[in-house]
C-alpha positions as CSV (number, residue, x, y, z in Angstrom):
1,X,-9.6,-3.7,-2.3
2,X,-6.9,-6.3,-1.4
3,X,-9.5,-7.8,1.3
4,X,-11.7,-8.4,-1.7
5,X,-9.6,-9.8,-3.8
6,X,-8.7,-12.1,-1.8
7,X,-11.8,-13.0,-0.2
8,X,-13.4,-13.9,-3.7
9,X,-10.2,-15.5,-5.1
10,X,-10.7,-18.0,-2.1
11,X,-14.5,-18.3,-2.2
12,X,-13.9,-19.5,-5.5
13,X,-10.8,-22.1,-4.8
14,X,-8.7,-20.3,-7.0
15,X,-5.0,-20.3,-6.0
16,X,-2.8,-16.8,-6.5
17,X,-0.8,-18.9,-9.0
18,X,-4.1,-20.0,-11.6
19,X,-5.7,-16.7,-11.2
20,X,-2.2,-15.2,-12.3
21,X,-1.7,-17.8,-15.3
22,X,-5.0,-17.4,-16.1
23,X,-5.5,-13.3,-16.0
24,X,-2.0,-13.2,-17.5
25,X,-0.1,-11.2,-14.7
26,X,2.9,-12.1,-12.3
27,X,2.2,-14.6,-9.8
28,X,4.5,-12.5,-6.9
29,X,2.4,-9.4,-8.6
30,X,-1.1,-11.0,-7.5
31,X,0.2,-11.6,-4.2
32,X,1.9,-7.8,-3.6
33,X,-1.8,-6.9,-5.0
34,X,-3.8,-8.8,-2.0
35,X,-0.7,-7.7,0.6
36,X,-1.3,-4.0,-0.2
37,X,2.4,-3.6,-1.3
38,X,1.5,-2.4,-4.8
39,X,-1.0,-0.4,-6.0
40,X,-2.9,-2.0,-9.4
41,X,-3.9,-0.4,-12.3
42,X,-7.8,-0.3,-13.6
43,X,-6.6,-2.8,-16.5
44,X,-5.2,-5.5,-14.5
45,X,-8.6,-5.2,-11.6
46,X,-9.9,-5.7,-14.9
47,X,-8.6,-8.9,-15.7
48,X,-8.5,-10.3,-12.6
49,X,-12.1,-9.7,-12.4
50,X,-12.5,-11.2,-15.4
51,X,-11.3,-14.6,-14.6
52,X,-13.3,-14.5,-11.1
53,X,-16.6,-14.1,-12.4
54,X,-17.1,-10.7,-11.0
55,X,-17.1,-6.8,-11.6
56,X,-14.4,-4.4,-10.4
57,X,-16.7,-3.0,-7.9
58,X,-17.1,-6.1,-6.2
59,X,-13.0,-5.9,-5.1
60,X,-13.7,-1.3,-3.9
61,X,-17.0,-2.5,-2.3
62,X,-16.6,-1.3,1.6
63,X,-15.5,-3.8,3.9
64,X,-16.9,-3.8,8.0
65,X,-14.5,-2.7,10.7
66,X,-14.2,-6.2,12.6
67,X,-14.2,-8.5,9.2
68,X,-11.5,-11.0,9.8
69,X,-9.3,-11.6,7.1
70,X,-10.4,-14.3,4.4
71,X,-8.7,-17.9,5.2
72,X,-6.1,-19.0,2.4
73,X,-6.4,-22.1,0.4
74,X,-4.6,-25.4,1.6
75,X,-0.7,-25.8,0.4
76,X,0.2,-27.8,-2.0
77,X,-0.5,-28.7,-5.2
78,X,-3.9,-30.7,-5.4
79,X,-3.9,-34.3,-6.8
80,X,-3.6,-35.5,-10.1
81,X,-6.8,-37.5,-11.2
């Protein structure tokens, strides 16, 4: 679930910070979400899915054995225009 979560959030551009503003939950939360440190609830798959554009099966969809992980967005913050 984490592996999808993260795989989509950065398919999309979507930093850990905006998807957490956005789907209203913690910023360190999201993060502890995609580092398997906390299990999440069905409400806040939910509303993360919600502000990604997909369902909640799309995160528990199986994932292949050798799959490496998804590469994270650049740092920073991007420019003002």
């Amino acid at each position: 679930m984490a592996y999808n979560l993260r795989r989509i959030r950065t398919a999309k551009g979507i930093s850990q910070e905006r998807l957490a503003a956005d789907s209203g939950v913690d910023r360190a939360y999201v993060s502890q979400i995609e580092t398997e440190k906390f299990a999440v609830t069905v409400d806040v798959l939910d509303r993360l899915a919600d502000v990604l554009g997909c369902t909640i099966a799309e995160f528990l969809a199986g994932v292949d054995a050798g799959s490496q992980p998804p590469a994270p967005l650049p740092r920073g913050r991007r420019p003002k225009l």
